[in-house]
C-alpha positions as CSV (number, residue, x, y, z in Angstrom):
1,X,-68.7,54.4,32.2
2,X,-68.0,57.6,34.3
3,X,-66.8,61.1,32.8
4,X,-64.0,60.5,35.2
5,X,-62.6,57.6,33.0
6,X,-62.9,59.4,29.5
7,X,-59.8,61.3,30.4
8,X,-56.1,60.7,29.8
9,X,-53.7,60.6,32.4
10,X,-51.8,64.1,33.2
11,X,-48.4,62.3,33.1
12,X,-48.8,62.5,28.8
13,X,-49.1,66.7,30.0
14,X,-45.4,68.2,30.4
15,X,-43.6,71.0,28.7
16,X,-40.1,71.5,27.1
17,X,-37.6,74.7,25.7
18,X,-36.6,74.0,22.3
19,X,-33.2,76.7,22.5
20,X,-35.3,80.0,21.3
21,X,-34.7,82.7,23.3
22,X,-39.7,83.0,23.6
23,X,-39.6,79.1,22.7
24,X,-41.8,76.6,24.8
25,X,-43.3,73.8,23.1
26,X,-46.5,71.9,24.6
27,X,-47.4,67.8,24.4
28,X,-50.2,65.8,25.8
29,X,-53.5,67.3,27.8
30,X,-54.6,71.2,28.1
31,X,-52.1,72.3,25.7
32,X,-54.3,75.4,24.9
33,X,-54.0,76.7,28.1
34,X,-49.9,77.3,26.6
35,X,-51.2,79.2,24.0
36,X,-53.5,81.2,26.6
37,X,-51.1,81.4,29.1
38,X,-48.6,83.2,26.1
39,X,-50.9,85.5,24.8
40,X,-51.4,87.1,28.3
41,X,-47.5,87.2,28.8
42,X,-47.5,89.0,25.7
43,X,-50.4,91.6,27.0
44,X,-48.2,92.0,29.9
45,X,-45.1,92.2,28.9
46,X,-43.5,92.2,32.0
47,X,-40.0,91.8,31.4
48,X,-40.2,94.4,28.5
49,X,-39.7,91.7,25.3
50,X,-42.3,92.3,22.7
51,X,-42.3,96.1,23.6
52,X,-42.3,98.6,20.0
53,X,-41.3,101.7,19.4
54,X,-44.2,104.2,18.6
55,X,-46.5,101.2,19.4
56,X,-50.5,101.7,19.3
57,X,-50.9,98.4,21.1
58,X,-50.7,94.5,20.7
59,X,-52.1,92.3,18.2
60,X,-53.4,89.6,17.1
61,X,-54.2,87.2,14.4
62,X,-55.1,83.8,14.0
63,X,-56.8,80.5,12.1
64,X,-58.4,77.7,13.9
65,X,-61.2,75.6,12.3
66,X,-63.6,75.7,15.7
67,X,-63.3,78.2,18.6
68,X,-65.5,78.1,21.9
69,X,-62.9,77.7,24.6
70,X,-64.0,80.5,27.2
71,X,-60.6,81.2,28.3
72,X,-59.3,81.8,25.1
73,X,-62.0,83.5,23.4
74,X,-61.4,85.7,26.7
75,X,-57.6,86.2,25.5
76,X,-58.6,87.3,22.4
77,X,-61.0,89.8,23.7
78,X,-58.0,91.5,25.7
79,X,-55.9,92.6,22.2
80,X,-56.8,96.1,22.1
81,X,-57.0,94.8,17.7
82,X,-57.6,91.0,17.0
83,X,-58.9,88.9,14.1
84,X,-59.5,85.2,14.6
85,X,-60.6,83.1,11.4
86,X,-62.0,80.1,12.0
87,X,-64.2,77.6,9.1
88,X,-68.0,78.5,8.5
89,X,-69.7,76.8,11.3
90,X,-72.2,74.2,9.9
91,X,-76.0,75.9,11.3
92,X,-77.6,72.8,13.3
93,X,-78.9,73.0,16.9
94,X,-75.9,71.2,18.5
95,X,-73.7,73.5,19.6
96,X,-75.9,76.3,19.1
97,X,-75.4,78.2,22.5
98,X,-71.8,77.8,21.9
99,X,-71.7,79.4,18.5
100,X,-74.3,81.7,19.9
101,X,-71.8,82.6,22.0
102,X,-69.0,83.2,19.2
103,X,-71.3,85.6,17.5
104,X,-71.3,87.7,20.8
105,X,-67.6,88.0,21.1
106,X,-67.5,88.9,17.3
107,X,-69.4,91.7,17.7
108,X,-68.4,92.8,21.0
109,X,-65.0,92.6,20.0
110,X,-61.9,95.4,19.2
111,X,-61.6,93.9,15.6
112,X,-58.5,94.8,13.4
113,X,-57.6,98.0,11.2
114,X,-57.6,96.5,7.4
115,X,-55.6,99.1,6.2
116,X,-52.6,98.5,8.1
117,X,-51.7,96.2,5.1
118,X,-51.3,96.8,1.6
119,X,-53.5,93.9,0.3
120,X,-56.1,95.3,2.8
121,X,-56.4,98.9,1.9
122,X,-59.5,100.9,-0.1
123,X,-61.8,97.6,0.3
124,X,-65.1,97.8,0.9
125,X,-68.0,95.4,1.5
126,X,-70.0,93.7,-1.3
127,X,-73.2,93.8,0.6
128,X,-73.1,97.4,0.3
129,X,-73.8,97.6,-2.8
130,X,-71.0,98.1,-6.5
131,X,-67.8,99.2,-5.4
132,X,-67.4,102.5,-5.6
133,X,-64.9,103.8,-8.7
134,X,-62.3,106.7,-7.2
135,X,-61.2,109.3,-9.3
136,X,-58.0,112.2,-8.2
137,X,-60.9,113.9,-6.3
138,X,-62.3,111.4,-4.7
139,X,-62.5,111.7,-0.7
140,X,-60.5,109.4,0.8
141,X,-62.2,105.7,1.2
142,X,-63.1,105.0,5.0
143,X,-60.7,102.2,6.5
144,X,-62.1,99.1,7.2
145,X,-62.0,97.9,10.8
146,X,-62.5,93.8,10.5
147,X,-64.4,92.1,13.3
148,X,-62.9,90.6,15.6
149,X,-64.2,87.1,14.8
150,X,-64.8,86.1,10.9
151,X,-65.5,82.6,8.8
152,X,-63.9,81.2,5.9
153,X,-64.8,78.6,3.1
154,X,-67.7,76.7,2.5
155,X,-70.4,75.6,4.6
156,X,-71.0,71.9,5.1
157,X,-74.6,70.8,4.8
158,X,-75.9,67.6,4.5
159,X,-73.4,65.6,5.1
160,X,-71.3,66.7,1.9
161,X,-67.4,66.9,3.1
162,X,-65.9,70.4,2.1
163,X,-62.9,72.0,2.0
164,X,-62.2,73.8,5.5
165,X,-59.2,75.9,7.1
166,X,-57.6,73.2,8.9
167,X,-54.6,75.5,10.1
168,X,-54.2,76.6,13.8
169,X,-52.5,79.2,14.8
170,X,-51.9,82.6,16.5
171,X,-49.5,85.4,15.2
172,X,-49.0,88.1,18.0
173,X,-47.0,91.4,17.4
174,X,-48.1,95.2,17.6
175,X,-49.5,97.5,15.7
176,X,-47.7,101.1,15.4
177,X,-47.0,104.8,13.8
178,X,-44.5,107.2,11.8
179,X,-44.9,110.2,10.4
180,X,-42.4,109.9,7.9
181,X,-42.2,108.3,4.7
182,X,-40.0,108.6,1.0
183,X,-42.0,111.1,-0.5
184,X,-40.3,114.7,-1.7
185,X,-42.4,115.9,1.5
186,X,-41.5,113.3,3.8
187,X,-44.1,113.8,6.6
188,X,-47.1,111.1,6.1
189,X,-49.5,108.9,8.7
190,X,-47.9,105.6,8.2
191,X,-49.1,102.6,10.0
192,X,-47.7,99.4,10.4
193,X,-48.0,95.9,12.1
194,X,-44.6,93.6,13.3
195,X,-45.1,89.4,14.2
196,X,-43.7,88.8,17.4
197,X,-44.6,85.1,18.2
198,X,-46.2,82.6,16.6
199,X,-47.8,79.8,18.0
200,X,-48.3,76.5,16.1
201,X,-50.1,73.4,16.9
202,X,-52.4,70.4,16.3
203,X,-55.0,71.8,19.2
204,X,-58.2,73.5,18.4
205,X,-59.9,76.2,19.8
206,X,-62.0,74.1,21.7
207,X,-63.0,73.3,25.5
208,X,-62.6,69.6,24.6
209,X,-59.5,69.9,22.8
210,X,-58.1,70.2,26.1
211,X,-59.1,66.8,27.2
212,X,-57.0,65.2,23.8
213,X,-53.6,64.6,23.4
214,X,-52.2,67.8,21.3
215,X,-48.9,69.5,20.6
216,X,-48.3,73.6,20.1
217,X,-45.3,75.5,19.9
218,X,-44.3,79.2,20.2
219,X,-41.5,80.3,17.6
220,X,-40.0,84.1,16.8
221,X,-38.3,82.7,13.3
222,X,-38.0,86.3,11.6
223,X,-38.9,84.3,8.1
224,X,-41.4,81.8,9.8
225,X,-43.1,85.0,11.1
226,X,-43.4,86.8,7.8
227,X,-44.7,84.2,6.2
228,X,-47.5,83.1,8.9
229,X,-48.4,86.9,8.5
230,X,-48.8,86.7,4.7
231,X,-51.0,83.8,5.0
232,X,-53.0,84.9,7.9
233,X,-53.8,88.2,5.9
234,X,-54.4,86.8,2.5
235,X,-57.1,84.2,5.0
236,X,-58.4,87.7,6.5
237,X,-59.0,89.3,3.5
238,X,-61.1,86.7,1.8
239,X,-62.8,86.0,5.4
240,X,-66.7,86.9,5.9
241,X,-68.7,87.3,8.9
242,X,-69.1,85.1,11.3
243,X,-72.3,83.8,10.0
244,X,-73.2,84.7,6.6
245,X,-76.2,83.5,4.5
246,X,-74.0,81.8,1.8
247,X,-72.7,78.2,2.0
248,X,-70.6,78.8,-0.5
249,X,-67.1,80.5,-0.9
250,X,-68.0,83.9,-1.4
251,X,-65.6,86.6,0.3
252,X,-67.2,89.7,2.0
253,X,-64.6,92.7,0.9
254,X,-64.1,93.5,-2.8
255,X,-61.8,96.2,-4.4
256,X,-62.8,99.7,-4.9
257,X,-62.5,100.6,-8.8
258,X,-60.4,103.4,-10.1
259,X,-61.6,106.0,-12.9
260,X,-57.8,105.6,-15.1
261,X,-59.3,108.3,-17.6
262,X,-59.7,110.6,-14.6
263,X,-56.4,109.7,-13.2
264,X,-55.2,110.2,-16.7
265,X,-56.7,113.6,-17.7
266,X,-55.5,115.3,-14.0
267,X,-51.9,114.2,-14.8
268,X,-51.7,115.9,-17.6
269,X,-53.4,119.1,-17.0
270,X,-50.6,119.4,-13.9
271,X,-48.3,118.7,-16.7
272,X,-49.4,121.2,-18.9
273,X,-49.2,123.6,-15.6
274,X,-45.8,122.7,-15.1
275,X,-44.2,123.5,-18.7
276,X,-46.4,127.1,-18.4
277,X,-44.3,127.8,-14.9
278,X,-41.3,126.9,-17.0
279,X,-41.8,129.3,-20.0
């Protein structure tokens, strides 16, 4: 049997609005290249739609179980900050090049400021060693930057079935700035990220998904998007790198500690400081 024959007609590949103002939603063959062809509308912007005030560029996150597809490992690449999740590859010489390949774009890549999120801020990584405990003095932990391209779960090996992330799918919006907050002072270096679009669909991230029938939809649901953003981070956060040494769930970045009795003491001696200025 020829290659030729192993592929499904084009007339199951067609596209349809679903009444959303960004909403197109893909069926049958190639329906990555919708997801593709919507991340670099977003880049682009052209008509001025996902633009934000005080922005510091676009960005991306995202979940797939496997990711090898050239063009949209490319589109990824483009995000001036990205981080794509995908499941801990199983290490076996098929599909090697490919995942050699993965390991390129995830160090070559912009990667994603952790600290932009509360859950994400003061974590460090446990391969270096304890966390480190902070106390009033402390200087002021380093912000993580996360690669561009991590892994998540448990590794299959020997044929023993695992849990995996199954999910796929993209949240685009941008990251940006103030210099104002609620504090008596008011002035502060605030940073912030705001979803966009979110794609969702049965497709992986795959050159030969292309060639199966799939579905994948773009949405801008101000509750869908909060939500796809809380999972994505909480996936981000307990990611590791792209190929650790562990099979086993075992999250990269821990918690710094804090020194309470430290905390504790320097409280009170500006208290005691205070009620002197008073008398």
């Amino acid at each position: 049997m020829s290659d030729d024959r192993l592929k499904f007609p084009d007339t199951f590949h067609f596209r349809a609005g679903i009444g959303q103002r960004s909403g197109n939603a893909y069926f049958g063959t190639d329906v990555l290249t919708g997801l593709v062809t919507g991340m670099d509308d977003f880049l682009t912007d052209p008509d001025g739609r996902w633009r934000q005030y005080r922005s510091l560029g676009p960005a991306v996150l995202g979940c797939v179980p496997w990711l090898d597809d050239p063009a949209l490992l490319s589109a990824i690449d483009r995000f001036p900050s990205a981080c794509v999740v995908v499941t801990k590859q199983e290490l076996k010489k098929r599909g090697r090049e490919k995942f050699e390949r993965l390991k390129q774009y995830a160090q070559q890549g912009n990667g994603f400021p952790a600290d932009v999120f509360a859950e994400m801020t003061e974590l460090v990584s446990r391969y270096d060693g304890p966390p480190p405990v902070i106390g009033p003095y402390s200087p002021r932990t380093e912000g993580l930057r996360v690669p561009s391209i991590r892994s998540f779960g448990f590794r299959k090996t020997g044929g023993r079935p695992v849990p995996l992330i199954h999910a796929k799918m993209f949240l685009l919006g941008h990251l940006w700035w103030h210099d104002e907050d609620g504090s008596p002072a008011g002035v502060a270096d605030v940073t912030g990220f705001t979803p966009k679009r979110l794609w969702l669909g049965s497709t992986n991230g795959t050159e030969s998904s292309r060639l199966g029938l799939e579905f994948g939809v773009w949405l801008d649901d101000p509750d869908l998007l909060a939500d796809a953003e809380q999972f994505l981070v909480k996936v981000m956060r307990s990611s590791e790198g792209i190929d650790p040494d562990d099979d086993l769930f075992e999250p990269e970045y821990v918690s710094v500690g804090y020194d309470d009795d430290a905390f504790y003491d320097a409280t009170g001696h500006v208290d005691d400081v205070s009620e002197e200025d008073d008398e």
